[in-house]
C-alpha positions as CSV (number, residue, x, y, z in Angstrom):
1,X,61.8,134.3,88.1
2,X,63.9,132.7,85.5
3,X,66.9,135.2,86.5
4,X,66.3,133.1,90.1
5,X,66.2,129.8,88.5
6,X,69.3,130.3,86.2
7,X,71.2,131.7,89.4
8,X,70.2,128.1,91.6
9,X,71.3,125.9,88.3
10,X,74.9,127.9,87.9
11,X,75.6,127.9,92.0
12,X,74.8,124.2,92.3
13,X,76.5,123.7,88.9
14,X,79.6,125.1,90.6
15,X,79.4,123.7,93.5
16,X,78.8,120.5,91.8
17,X,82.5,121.4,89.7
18,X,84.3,122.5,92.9
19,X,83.7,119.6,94.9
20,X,84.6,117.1,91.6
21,X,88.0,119.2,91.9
22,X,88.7,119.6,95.1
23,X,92.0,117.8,96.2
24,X,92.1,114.7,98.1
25,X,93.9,114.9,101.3
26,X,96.5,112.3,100.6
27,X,97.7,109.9,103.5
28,X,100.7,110.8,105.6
29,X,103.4,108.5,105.9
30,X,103.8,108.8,110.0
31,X,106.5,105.8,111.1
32,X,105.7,106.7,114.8
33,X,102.2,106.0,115.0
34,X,102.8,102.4,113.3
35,X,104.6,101.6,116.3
36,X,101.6,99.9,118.1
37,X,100.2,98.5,115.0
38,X,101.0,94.5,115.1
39,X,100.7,94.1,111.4
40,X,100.6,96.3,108.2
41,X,99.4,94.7,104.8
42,X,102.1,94.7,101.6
43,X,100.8,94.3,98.2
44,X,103.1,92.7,95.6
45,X,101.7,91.9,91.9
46,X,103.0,88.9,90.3
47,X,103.4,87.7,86.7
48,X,100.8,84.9,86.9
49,X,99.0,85.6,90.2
50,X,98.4,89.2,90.0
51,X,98.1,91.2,93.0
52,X,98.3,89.8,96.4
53,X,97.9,91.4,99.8
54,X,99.6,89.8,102.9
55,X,100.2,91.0,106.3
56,X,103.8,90.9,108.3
57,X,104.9,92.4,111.3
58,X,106.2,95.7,112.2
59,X,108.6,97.6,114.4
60,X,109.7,100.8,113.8
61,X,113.2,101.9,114.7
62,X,115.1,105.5,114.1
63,X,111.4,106.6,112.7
64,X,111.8,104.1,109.9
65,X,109.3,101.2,109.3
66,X,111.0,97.7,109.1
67,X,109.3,94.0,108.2
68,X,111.4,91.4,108.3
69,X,110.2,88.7,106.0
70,X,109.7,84.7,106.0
71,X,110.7,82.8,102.7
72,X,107.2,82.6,101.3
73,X,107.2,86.4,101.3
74,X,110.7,86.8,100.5
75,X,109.7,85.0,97.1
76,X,106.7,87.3,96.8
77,X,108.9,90.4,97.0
78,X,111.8,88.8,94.4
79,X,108.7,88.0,91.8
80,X,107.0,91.6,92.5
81,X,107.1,93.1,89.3
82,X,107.0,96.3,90.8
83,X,110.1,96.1,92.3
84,X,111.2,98.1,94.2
85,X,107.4,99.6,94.8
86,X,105.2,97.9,97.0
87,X,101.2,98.9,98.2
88,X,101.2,99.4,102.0
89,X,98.0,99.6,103.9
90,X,98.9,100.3,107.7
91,X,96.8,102.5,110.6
92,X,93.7,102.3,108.0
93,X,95.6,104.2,105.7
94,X,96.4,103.0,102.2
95,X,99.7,104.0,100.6
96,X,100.6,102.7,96.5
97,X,103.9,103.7,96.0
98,X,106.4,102.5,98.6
99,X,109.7,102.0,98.2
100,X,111.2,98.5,99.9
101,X,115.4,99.0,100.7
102,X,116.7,95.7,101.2
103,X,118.4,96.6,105.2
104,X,120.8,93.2,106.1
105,X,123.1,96.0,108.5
106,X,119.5,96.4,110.2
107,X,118.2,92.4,110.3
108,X,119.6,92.1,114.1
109,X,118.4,94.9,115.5
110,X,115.2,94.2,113.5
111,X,114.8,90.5,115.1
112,X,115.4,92.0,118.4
113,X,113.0,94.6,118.1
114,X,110.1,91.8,117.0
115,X,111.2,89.6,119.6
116,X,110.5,92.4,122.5
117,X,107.1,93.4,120.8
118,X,105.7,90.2,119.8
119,X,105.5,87.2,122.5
120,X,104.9,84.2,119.7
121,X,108.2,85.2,117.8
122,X,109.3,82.8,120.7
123,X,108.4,80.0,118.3
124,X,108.5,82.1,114.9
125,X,112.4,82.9,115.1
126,X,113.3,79.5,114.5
127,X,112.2,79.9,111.0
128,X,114.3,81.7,108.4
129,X,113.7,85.1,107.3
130,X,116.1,85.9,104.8
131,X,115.1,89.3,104.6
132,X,114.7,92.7,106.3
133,X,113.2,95.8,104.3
134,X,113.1,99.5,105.5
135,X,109.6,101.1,103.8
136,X,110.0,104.6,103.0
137,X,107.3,105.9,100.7
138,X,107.4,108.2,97.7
């Protein structure tokens, strides 16, 4: 009996140890099934405020995500002291370490492609957004 008992304990013991180490499946970065997301959330930590989540909008061009942000969020990126990494959480999926590449040969193509997906960037255009970002993540 106790031969029984010790073999119970050691096989829920390692199950117990396998399932502690089992890998977890880490998100896949997939630009083409963004496409029909209106928003994703960025996370930028700041010096005095911490971290701050905010969502933007989204196109996705040459399977490559692109934002094009406002002022407000403009400054958020400049104070990020993360730079150039950003948290992204898009499609229910989280991602912590994504790199931000400033795109200014992409801003035109990026306005045009929010324009034709989003009807209220009708009124939102008219408002500066100094800056266009391609996300890739690491």
């Amino acid at each position: 009996m106790k031969a029984q008992s010790f073999l119970a304990c050691l096989c829920a013991t390692t199950l117990l140890v396998l399932s502690l180490k089992s890998p977890t499946i880490a998100a896949e970065w997939n630009p083409r099934s963004y496409a029909t997301e209106d928003t994703l959330e960025i996370l930028t930590v700041g010096s005095e405020e911490g971290a701050h989540w905010f969502p933007v909008w989204l196109v996705v061009l040459n399977d490559q995500v692109y934002v094009r942000l406002g002022s407000r969020a403009a400054t958020r990126m400049q104070k990020n002291t993360t730079v150039p990494y950003i948290g992204v959480k898009v499609a229910g999926q989280q991602f912590d370490r994504v790199k931000t590449e400033e795109a200014p040969d992409m801003a035109e193509a990026v306005a045009k492609a929010i324009a034709d997906k989003y009807w209220s960037d009708i009124f939102v255009h008219f408002f500066p957004h100094p800056l266009t970002l391609r996300l890739v993540p690491e």
